[in-house]
Gaussian input, Z-matrix of N, CA and C with variables (Angstrom, degrees):
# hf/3-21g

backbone

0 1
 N
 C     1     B1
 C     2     B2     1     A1
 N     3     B3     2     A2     1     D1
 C     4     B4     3     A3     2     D2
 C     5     B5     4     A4     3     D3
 N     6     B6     5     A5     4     D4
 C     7     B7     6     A6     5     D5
 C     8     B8     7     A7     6     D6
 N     9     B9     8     A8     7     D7
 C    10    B10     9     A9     8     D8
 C    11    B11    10    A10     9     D9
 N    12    B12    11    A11    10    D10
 C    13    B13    12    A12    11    D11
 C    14    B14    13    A13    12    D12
 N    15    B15    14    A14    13    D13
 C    16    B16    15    A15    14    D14
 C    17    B17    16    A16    15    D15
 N    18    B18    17    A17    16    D16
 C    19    B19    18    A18    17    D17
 C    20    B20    19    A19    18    D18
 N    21    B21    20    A20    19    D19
 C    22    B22    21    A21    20    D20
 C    23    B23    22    A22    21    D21
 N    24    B24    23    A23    22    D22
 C    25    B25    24    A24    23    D23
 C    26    B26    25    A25    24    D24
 N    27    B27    26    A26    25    D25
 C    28    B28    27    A27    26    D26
 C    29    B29    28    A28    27    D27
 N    30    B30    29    A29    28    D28
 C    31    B31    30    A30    29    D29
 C    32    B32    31    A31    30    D30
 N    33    B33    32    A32    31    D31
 C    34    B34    33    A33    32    D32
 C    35    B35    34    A34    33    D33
 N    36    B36    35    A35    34    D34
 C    37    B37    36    A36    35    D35
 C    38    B38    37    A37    36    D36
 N    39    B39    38    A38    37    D37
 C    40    B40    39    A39    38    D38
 C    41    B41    40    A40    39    D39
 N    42    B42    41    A41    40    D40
 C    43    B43    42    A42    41    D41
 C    44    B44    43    A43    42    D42
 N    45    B45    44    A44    43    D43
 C    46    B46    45    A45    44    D44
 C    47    B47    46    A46    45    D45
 N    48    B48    47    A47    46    D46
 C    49    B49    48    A48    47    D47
 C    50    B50    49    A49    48    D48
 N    51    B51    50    A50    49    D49
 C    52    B52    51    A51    50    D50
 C    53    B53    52    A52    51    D51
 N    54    B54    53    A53    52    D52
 C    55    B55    54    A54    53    D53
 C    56    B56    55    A55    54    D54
 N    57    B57    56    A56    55    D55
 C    58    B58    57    A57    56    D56
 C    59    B59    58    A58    57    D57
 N    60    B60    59    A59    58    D58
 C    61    B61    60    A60    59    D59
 C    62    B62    61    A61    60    D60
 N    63    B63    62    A62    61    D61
 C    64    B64    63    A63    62    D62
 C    65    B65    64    A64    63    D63
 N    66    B66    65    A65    64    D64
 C    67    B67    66    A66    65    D65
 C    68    B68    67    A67    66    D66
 N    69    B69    68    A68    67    D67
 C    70    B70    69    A69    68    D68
 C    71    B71    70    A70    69    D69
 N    72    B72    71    A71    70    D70
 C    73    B73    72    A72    71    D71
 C    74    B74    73    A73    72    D72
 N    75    B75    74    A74    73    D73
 C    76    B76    75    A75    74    D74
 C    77    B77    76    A76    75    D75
 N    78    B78    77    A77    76    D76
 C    79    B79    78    A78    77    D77
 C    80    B80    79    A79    78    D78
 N    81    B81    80    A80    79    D79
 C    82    B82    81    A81    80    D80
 C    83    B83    82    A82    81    D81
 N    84    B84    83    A83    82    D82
 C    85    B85    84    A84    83    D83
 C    86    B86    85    A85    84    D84
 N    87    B87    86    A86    85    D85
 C    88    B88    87    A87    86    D86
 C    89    B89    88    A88    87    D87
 N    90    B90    89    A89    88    D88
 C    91    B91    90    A90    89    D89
 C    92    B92    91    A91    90    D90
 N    93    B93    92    A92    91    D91
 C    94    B94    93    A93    92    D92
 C    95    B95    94    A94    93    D93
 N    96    B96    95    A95    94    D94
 C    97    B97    96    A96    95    D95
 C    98    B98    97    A97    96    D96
 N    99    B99    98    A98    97    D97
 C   100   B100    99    A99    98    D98
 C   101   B101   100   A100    99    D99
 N   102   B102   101   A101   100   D100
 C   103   B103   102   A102   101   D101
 C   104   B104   103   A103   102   D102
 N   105   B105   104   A104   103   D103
 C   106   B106   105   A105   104   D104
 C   107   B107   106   A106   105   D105
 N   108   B108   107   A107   106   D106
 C   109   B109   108   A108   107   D107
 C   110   B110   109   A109   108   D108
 N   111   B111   110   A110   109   D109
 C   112   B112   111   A111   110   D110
 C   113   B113   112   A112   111   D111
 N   114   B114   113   A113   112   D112
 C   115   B115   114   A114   113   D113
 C   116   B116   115   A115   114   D114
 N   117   B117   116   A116   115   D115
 C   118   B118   117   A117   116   D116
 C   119   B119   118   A118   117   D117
 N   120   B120   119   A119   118   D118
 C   121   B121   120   A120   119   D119
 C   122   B122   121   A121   120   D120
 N   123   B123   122   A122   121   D121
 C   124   B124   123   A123   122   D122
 C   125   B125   124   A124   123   D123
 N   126   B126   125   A125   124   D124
 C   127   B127   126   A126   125   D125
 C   128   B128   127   A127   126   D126
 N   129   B129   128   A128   127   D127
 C   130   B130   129   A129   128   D128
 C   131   B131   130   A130   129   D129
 N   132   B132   131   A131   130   D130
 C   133   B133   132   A132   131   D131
 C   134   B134   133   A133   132   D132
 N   135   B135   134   A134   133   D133
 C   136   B136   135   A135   134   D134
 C   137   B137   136   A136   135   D135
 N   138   B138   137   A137   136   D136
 C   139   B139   138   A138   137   D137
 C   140   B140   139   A139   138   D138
 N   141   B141   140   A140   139   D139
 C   142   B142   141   A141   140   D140
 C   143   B143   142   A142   141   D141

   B1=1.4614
   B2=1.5348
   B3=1.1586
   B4=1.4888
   B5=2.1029
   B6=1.8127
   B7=1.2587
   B8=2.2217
   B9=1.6833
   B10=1.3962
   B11=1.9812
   B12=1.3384
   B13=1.5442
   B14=1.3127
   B15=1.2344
   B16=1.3866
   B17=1.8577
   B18=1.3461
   B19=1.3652
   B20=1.4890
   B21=1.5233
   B22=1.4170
   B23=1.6371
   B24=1.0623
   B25=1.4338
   B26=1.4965
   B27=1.6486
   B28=1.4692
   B29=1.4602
   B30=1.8060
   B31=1.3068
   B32=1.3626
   B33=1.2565
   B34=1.4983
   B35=1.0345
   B36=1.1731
   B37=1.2654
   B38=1.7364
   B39=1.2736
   B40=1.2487
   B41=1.7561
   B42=1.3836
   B43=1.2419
   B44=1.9534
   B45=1.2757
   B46=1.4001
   B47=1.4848
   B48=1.4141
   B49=1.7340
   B50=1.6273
   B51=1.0425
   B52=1.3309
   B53=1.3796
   B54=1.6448
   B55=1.5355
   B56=1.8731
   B57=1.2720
   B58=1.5766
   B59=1.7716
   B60=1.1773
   B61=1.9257
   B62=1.4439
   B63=0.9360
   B64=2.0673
   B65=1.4899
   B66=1.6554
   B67=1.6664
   B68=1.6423
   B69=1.3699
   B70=1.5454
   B71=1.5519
   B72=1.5686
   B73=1.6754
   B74=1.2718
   B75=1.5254
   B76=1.4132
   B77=1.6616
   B78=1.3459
   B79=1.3101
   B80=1.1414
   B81=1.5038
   B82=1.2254
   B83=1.5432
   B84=1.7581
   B85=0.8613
   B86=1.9326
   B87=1.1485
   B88=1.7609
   B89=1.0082
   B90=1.4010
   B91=1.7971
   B92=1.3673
   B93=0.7687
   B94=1.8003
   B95=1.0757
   B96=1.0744
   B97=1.4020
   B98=1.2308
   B99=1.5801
   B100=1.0747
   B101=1.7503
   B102=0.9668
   B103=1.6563
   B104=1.5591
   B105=1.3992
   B106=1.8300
   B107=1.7512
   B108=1.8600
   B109=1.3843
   B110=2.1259
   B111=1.6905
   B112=1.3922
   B113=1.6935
   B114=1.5172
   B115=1.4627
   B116=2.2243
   B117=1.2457
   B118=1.1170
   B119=1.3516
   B120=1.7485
   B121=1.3641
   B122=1.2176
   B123=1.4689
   B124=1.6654
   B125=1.8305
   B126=0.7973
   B127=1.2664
   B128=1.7859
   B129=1.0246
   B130=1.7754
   B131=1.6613
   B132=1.5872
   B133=1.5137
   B134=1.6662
   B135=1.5959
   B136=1.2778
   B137=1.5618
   B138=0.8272
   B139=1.5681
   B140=1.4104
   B141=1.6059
   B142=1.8653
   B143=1.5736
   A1=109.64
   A2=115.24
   A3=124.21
   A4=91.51
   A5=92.03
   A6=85.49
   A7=81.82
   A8=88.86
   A9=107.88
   A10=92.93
   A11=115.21
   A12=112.41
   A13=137.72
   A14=107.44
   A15=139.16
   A16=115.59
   A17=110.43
   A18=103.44
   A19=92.13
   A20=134.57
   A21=130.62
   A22=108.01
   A23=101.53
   A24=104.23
   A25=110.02
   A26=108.07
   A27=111.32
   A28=109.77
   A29=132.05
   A30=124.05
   A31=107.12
   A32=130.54
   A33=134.82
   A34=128.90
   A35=128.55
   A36=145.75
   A37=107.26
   A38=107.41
   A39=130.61
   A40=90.63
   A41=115.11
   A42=121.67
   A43=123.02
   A44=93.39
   A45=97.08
   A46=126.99
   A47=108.15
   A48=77.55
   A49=109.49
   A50=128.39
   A51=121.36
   A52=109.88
   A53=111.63
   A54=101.67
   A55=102.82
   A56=87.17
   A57=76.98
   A58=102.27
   A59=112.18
   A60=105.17
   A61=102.24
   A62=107.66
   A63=130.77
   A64=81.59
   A65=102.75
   A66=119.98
   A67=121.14
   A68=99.05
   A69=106.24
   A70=100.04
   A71=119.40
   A72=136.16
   A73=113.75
   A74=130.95
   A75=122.27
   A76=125.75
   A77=108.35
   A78=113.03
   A79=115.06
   A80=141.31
   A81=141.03
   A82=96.43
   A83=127.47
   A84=131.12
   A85=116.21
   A86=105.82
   A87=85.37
   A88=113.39
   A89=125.35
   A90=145.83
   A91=115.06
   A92=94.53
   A93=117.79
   A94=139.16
   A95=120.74
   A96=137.41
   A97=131.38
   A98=125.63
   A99=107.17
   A100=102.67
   A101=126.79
   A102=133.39
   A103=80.40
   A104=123.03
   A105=112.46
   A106=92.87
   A107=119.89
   A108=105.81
   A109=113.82
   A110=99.93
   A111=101.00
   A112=117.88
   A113=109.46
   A114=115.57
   A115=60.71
   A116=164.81
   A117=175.88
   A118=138.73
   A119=84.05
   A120=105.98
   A121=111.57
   A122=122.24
   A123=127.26
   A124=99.45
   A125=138.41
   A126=129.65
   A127=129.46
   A128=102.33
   A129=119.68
   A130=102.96
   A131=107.85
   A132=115.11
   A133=105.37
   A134=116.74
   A135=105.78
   A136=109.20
   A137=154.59
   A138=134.45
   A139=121.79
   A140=80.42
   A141=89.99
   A142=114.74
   D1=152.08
   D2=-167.03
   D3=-141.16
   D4=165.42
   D5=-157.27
   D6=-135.79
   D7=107.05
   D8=-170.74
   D9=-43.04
   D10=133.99
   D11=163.17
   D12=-98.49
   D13=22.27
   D14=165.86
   D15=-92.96
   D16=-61.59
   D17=-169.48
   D18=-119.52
   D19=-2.52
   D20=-177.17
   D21=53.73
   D22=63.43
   D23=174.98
   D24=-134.78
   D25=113.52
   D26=-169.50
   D27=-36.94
   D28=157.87
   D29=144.65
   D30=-140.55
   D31=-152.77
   D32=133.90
   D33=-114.53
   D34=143.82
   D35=-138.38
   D36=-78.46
   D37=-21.88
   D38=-146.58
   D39=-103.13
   D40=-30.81
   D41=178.32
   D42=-99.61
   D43=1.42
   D44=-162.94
   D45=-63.14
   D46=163.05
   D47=177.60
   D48=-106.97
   D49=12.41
   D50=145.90
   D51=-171.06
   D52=-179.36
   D53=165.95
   D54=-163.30
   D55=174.46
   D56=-177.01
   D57=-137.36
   D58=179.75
   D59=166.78
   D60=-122.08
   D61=165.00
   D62=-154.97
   D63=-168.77
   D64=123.14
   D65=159.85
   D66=37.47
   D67=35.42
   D68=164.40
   D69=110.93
   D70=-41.36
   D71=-171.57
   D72=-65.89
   D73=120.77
   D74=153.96
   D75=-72.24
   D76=132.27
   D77=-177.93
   D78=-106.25
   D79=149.69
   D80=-158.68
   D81=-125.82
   D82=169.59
   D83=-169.75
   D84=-152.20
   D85=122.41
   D86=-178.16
   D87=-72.95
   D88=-36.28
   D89=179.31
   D90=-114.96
   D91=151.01
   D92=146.37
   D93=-41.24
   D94=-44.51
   D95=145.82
   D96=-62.49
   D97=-20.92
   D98=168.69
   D99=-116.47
   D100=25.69
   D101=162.19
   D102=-80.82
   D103=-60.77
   D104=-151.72
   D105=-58.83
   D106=-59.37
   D107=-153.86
   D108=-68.70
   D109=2.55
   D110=172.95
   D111=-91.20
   D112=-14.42
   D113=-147.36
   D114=-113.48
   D115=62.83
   D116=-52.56
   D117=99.94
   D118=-42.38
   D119=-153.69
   D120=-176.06
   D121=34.18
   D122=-159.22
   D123=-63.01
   D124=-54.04
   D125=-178.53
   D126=-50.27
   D127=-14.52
   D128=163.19
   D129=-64.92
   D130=-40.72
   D131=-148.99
   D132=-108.02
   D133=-9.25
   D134=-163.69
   D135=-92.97
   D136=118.32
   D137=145.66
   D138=-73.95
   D139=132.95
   D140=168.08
   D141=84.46

C-alpha cells in the first residue's frame, strides 16, 4: 500500500490510477485528478 500525496488516501500501487516520478520518487495516485493537481505543482506535494 502506498499513501496517495495529494489527498493521503491509502491505495495500492498495483491498482492506481496513475502516477508520475518527481526527483528520482514514484508517486502513486487514486484519481485523476489528483495525479493532474500533483504533476501542477509536485513540490507542494513531495516529501523528502
Amino acid at each position: 500500500m502506498v499513501t496517495d500525496p495529494v489527498c493521503k488516501m491509502q491505495i495500492d500501487e498495483k491498482k492506481a490510477a496513475g502516477k508520475s516520478e518527481y526527483q528520482g520518487k514514484t508517486y502513486y495516485f487514486c484519481a485523476p485528478s489528483c495525479k493532474t493537481k500533483f504533476d501542477a505543482n509536485p513540490q507542494q506535494y513531495a516529501k523528502g
